[in-house]
C-alpha atoms as one frame of an Amber mdcrd trajectory, in Angstrom:
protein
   4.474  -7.292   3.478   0.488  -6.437   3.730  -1.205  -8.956   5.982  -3.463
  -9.465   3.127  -5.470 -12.237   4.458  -6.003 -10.322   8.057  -7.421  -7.342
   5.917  -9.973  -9.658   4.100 -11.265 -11.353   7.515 -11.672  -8.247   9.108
 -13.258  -6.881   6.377 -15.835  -9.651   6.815 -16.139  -9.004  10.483 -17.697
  -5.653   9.026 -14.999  -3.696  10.631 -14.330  -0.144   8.435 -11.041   0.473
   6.509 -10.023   2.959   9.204 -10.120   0.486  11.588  -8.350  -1.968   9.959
  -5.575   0.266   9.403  -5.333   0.978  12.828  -5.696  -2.123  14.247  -2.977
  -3.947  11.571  -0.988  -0.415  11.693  -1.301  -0.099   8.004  -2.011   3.105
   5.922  -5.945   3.427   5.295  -4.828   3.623   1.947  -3.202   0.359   1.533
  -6.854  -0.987   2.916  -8.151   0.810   0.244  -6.034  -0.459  -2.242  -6.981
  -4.381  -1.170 -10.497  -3.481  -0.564 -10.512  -2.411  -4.503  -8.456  -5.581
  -5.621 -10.329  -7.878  -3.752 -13.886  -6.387  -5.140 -12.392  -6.538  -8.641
 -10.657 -10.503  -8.405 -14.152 -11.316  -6.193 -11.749 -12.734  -3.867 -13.549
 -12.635  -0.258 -13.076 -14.029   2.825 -14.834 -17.636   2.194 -12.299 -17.963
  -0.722  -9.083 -16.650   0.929  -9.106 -18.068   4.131  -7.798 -21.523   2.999
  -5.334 -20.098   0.791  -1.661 -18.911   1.807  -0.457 -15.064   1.683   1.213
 -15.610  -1.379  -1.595 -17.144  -3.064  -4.015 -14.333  -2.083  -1.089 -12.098
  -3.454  -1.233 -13.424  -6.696  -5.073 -13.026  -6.616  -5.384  -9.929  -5.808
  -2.095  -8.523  -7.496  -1.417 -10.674 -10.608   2.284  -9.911 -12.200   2.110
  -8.737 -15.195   5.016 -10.664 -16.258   6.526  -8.076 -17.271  10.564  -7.813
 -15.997  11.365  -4.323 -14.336  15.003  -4.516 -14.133  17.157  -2.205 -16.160
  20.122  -2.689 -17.948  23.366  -1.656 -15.885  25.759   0.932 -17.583  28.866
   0.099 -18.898  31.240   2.115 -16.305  34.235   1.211 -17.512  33.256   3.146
 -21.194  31.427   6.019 -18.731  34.560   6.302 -16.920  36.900   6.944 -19.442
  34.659   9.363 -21.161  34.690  10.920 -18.027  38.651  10.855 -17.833  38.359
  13.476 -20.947  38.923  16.435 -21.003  35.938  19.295 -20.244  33.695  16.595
 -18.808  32.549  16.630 -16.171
């Protein structure tokens, strides 16, 4: 998992998202990406550094509540269609 709340306190030390990502060994990109959340939930370091990793999470990356699991197929009916003959 991101070490969200290491990003957001060393982004208040004023270090740059390059070094961040070097220092945490994190893509600059993923930076980038909690840089952007962060500036659009106005979650900073004064306000994250009491709060937990999951909490910051849920800041930063609200769930949309919506479920992305998908329906499983029913093998047994794909595996007798399969059983026919000229499928293949």
């Amino acid at each position: 998992m991101r070490d969200l709340k290491r990003i957001l306190e060393l982004r208040f030390e004023n270090h740059s998202q390059r070094e961040i990502a070097r220092m945490l060994k994190v893509s600059r990109n993923t930076v980038r990406d909690v840089f952007d959340a962060a500036d659009a939930a106005g979650v900073y370091w004064n306000t994250a550094y009491n709060l937990s990793e999951s909490q910051i999470n849920e800041l930063l990356f609200p769930s949309n509540g919506i479920d992305v699991s998908y329906e499983q197929p029913d093998y047994a009916y794909v595996h007798k269609e399969l059983l026919k003959v000229g499928v293949s």
